[in-house]
N, C-alpha and C positions, 0 to 999 in steps of 0.2 A: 581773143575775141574782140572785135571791134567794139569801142565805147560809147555807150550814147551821148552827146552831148548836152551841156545846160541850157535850155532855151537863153540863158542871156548870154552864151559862149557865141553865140553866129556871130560872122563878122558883117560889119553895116555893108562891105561891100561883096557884088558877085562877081568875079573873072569873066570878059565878055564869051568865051569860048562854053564856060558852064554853065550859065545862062541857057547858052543857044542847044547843051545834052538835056538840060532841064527840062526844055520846053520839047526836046525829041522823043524824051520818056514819057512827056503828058503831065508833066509836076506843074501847075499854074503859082504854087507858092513854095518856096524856101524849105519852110517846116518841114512838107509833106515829102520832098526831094529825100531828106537828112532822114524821118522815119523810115522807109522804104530802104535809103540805105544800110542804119540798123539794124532793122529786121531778116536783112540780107545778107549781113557779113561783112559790109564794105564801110569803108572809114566813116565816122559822121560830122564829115566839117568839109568848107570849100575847097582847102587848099588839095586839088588832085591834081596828079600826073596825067600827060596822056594815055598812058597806058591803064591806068585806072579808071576813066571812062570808055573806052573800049572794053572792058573787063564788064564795065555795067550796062552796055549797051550791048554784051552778048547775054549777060543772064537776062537784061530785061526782054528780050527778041527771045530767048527759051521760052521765058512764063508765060508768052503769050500764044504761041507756041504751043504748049502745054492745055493755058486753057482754050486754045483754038478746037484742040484735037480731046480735049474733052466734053467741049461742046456737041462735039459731032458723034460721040460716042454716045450721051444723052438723048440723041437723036435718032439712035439706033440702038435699041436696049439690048440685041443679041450679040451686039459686037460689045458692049458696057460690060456684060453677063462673062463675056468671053477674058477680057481683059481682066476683071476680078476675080475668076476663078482658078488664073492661072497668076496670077499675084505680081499682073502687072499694073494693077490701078489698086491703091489701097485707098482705105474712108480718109484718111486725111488729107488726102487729094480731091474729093469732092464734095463741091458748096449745097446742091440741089439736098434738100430734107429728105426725099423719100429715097434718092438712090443712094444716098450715104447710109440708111440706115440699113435696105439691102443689103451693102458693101458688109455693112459690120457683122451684121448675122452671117452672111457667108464667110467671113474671116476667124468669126469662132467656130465655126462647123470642122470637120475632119480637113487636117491637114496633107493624111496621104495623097497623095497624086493620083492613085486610081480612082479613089471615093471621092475627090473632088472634082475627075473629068466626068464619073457617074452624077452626081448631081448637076455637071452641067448640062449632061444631056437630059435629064430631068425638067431643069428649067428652061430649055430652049425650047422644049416641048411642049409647055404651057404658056411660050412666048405672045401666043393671039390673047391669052386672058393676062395681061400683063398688070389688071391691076391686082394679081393673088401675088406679084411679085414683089410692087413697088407701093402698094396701101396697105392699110392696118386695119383689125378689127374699127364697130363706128365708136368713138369716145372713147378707143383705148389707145392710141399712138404707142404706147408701150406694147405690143401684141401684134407687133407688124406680120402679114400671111407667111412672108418667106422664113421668118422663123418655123411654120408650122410644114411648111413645104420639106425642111431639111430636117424633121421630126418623121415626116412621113418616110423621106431618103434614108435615114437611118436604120428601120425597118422593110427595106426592097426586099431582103430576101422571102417575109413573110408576107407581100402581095400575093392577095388572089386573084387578078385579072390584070394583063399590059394597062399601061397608062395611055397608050394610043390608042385605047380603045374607049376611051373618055369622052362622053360628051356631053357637058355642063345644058341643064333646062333651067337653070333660073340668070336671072340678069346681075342679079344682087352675089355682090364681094364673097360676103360669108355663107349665104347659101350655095354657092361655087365652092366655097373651099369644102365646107360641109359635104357637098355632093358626094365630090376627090376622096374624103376619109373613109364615106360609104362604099366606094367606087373598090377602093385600093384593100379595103379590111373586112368589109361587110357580106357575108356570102350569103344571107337570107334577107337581108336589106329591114332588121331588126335590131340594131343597137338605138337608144334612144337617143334625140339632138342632143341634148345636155353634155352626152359624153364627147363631144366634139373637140371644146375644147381643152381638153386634154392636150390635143398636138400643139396647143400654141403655148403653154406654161412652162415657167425653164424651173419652178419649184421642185423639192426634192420628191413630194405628193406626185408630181408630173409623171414620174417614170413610172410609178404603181398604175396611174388611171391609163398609159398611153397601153404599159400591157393589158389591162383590163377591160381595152378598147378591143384588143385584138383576138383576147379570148372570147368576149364576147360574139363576136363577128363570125367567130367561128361556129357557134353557137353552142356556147357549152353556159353552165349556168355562174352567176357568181359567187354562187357558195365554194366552187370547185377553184375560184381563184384566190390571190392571196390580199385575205382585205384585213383592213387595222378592226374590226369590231366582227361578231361572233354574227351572223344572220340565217334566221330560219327558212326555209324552203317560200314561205308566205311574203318574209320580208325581202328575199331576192324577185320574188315576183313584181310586187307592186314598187320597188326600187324602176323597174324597166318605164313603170307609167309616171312615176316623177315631172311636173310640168317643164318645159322646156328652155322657161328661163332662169331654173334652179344650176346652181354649183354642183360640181359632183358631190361635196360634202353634204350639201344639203338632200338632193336626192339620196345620200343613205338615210337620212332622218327620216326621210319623205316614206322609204321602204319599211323604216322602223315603228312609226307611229302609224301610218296605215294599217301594219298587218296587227296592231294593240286597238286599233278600233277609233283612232284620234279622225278628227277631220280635219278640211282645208287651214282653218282659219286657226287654227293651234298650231297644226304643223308650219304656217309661213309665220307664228310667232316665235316658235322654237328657232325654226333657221336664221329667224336673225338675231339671235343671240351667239355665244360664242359658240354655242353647242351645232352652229350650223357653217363652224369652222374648221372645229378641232377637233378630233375622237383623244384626247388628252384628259386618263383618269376614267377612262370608256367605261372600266366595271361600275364604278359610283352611279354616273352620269347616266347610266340606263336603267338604275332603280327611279331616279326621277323621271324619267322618262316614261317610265311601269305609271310611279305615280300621278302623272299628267295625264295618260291615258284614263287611268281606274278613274279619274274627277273629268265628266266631259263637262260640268257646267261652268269651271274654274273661266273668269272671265280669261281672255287669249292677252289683253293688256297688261296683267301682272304677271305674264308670264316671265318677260324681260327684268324685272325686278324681285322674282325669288331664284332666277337664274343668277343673278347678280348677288344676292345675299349670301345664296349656298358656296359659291365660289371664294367668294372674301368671307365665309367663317370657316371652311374647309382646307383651302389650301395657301389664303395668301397670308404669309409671315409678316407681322404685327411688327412697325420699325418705330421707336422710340425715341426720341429726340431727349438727349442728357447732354445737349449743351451745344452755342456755333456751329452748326457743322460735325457734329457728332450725331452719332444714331447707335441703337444697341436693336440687332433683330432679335424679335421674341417667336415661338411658333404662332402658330393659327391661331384663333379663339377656339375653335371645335374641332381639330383634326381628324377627331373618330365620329363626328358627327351624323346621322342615320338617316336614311327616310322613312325605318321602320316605327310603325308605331303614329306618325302623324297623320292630322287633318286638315283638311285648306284653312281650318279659322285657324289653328296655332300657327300654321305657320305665315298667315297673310299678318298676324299680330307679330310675329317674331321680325319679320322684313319690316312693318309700320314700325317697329322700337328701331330698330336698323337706321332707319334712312331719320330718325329724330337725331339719332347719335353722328348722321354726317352733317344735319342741322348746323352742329357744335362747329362743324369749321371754320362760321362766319366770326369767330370769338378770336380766329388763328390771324397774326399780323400778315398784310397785303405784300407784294411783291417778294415774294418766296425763291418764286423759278426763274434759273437761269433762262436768258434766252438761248433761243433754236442758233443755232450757226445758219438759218435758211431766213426770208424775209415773209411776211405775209404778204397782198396784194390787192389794190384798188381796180376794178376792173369798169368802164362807161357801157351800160349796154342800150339798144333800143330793142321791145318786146312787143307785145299786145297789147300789155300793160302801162307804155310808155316808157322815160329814160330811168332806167334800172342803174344804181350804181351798187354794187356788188362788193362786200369786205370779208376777206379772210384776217384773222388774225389772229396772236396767241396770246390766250388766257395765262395771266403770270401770277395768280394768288389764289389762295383756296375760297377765299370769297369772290374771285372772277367764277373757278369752276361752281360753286353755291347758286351761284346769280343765275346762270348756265343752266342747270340742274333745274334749278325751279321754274322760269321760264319753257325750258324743251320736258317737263316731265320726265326728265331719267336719270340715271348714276353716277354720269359724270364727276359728281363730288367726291365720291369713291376713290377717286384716283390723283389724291389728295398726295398719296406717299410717293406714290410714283413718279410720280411729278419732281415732288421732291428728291427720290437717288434720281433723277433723271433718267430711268425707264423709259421716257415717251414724254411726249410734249402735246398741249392737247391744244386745238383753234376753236373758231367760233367765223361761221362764215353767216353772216348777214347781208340783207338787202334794205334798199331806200328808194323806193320808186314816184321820181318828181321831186326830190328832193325832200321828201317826207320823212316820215319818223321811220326810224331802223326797224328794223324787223330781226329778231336772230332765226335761222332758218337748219344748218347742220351744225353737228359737234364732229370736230374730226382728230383722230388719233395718229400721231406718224411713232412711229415707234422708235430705238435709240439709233437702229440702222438706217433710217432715212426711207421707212415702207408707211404707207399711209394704207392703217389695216383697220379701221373702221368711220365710219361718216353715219352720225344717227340724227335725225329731226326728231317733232314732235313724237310722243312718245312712242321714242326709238322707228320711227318710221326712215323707209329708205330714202336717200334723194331722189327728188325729179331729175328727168334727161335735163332743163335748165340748170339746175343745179349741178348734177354734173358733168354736164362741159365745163363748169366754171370752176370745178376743183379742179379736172383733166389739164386745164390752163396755167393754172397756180402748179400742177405736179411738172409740166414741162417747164415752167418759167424757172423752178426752183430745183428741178434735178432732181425731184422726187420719184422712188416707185409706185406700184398702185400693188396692192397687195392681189392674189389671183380671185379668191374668193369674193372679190369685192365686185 
């Protein structure tokens, strides 16, 4: 393999002959001749043979070449479509963002030959609405359509109507693709929006919701299919009326405190706890559930914080620090802990001792946590409000998360240990608009795999659409996931 050279290895002078291939190749400078050769294979210093430039002025007449007739393929998405499916252009071949990410989802898809000349005839077929092929959900870049497209391909044998018999009424992306899932699975044209996306999630939840898409469609009920939590005849009903911008997750909450008698304004506190993420420890977590119904007066605000208390006295293991870098894990504080038998006051007093005892962390010395292997991010924006500048960044001491916590109203502090084995690393994204005083705005969680699986504001409220383009931003800048439920 050819060796890069030391910038002070060039020699002062250039040969009049390579010079005049420098200037054939379009090199205006030295440097840039010598990278390109590098990167290339070919030797990185002046002294060449003629046969050596001749060598470089066929590969560089290829690349161009190359990107000529990629260009032109860009140009024409069904010949792009054609070439990628038959695995003559692969994503590392192309620069364009939206058709390399196409490329790549078609590259993970079915390798066979048959099932890949069927999904090309699939896509070529929806070649007029090209952007279900080459856009993403809005604010998700990570949720590109052609993922959902070869989700639905996956499932052809269980279509109920040709796909040519498709014809999209709205203008809008996702309510197109939307249509497509009703179009292709829905045979009483009653699955509810929420389940849609289902086609676009590669989670392992994904495969449960896309079958439970299809049963549904067929119209059979969801008790008959196979779900993570037990649901009564009442609670798979009102599950279908779930509002439309809920997670599948959360719409089972939605099913579940509906048919217990909860209203709106509980059930969207519960879902954005974790309980409107995970059915993980399901039998517990629906005795609370009992109990949040049976108390409709329970303000919906503390809801987020006895969800948080029962979680860390019930299941999370107490780690100890005996020394540098040393930890001993102890169980839970309450492992058999009940909801039988309590009232809102003991336990709103039991959560008020709680969050006095994460008080205590202010006591704990500062810069604790390793840092992230990822960067946080200064972002310039212009708004309504004027020049916004925008900060993600991560919190490294249990008196950052403390500061955190009491500012945003929530628990943050809590995850004081976690931090610590490194579990999760937690940010803090703030704004300064005019150059004014910071404002802290989300707390956001990325987990030890690199998933950013929660973002909470004041207390525990979701972000704004501004807000979140500007994590969305920080997630592609840094090579982040976005978790699905989020």
């Amino acid at each position: 393999m050819a060796r890069r050279p030391h910038p002070q290895a060039a020699e002062p002078s250039i040969p009049k002959a390579l010079a005049r291939h420098m200037r054939d190749l379009g090199f205006a400078r030295p440097d840039l001749y010598l990278d390109w050769c590098w990167n290339h294979g070919f030797d990185g210093s002046f002294d060449k043979s003629q046969r050596d430039l001749q060598e470089e002025a066929a590969a560089y007449e290829a690349i161009l070449q190359k990107r000529a007739r990629h260009g032109r393929l860009h140009k024409n998405p069904k010949s792009f479509l054609e070439a990628v499916c038959l695995g003559e252009l692969t994503s590392d071949e192309i620069d364009r963002p939206n058709f390399k990410r196409a490329a790549i989802e078609i590259e993970a898809s079915h390798e066979d030959k048959d099932k890949r000349a069927s999904l090309l005839e699939m896509l070529v077929t929806l070649i007029k609405y090209d952007d279900l092929i080459f856009q993403s959900a809005s604010n998700r870049q990570d949720m590109p359509f052609v993922r959902g497209l070869i989700k639905l391909h996956d499932r052809k044998a269980l279509w109920l109507k040709p796909l040519a018999d498709w014809k999209p009424k709205s203008k809008s992306s996702e309510r197109r693709f939307g249509e497509l899932t009703h179009h292709l699975f829905d045979k009483y044209d009653a699955v509810p929006r929420f389940m849609e996306s289902a086609w676009l999630r590669t989670d392992r939840a994904g495969w449960r919701y896309r079958d439970w898409y299809v049963h549904l469609g067929r119209g059979y009920n969801l008790r008959t299919a196979k779900t993570p939590v037990p649901l009564t005849k009442k609670m798979a009903h009102h599950f279908l009326g779930a509002p439309d911008s809920y997670t599948i997750e959360q719409a089972v909450r939605w099913g579940q405190l509906s048919a217990l008698g909860s209203g709106k304004a509980t059930i969207d506190a519960v879902s954005a706890t974790r309980l409107g993420r995970s059915f993980e420890n399901e039998e517990f977590w629906f005795t609370v559930l009992t109990f949040i119904a049976d108390n409709p007066m329970l303000d919906p605000r503390q809801i987020g914080p006895i969800v948080d208390y029962l979680q860390n006295q019930r299941f999370e293991p107490t780690d100890i620090e005996i020394g540098p870098g040393e930890w001993r894990q102890e169980p839970p504080p309450q492992p058999g802990l009940s909801m039988h038998g309590r009232t809102v006051d003991t336990l709103m007093r039991q959560v008020a001792a709680w969050h006095e005892t994460l008080g205590r962390y202010k006591a704990m010395p500062s810069g604790q946590y390793d840092r992230a292997d990822f960067d946080g991010i200064v972002l310039e924006k212009k708004s309504g409000q004027g020049h916004v500048r925008w900060i993600i960044r991560q919190l490294l001491s249990s008196k950052a998360l403390q500061s955190e916590s009491e500012a945003l109203r929530h628990c943050v502090a809590s995850y004081h240990w976690s931090c610590a084995r490194r579990d999760c690393t937690i940010w803090s994204l703030s704004k300064a608009v005019d150059g004014g005083d910071v404002e802290r705005c989300q707390t956001i969680e990325v987990n030890k795999t690199g998933v950013i699986v929660q973002c909470r504001g004041l207390a525990n409220c979701d972000p704004t659409a501004e807000e979140w383009s500007i994590v969305n931003e920080w997630a592609r800048h840094t090579n982040l996931q976005i978790a699905m439920h989020m």
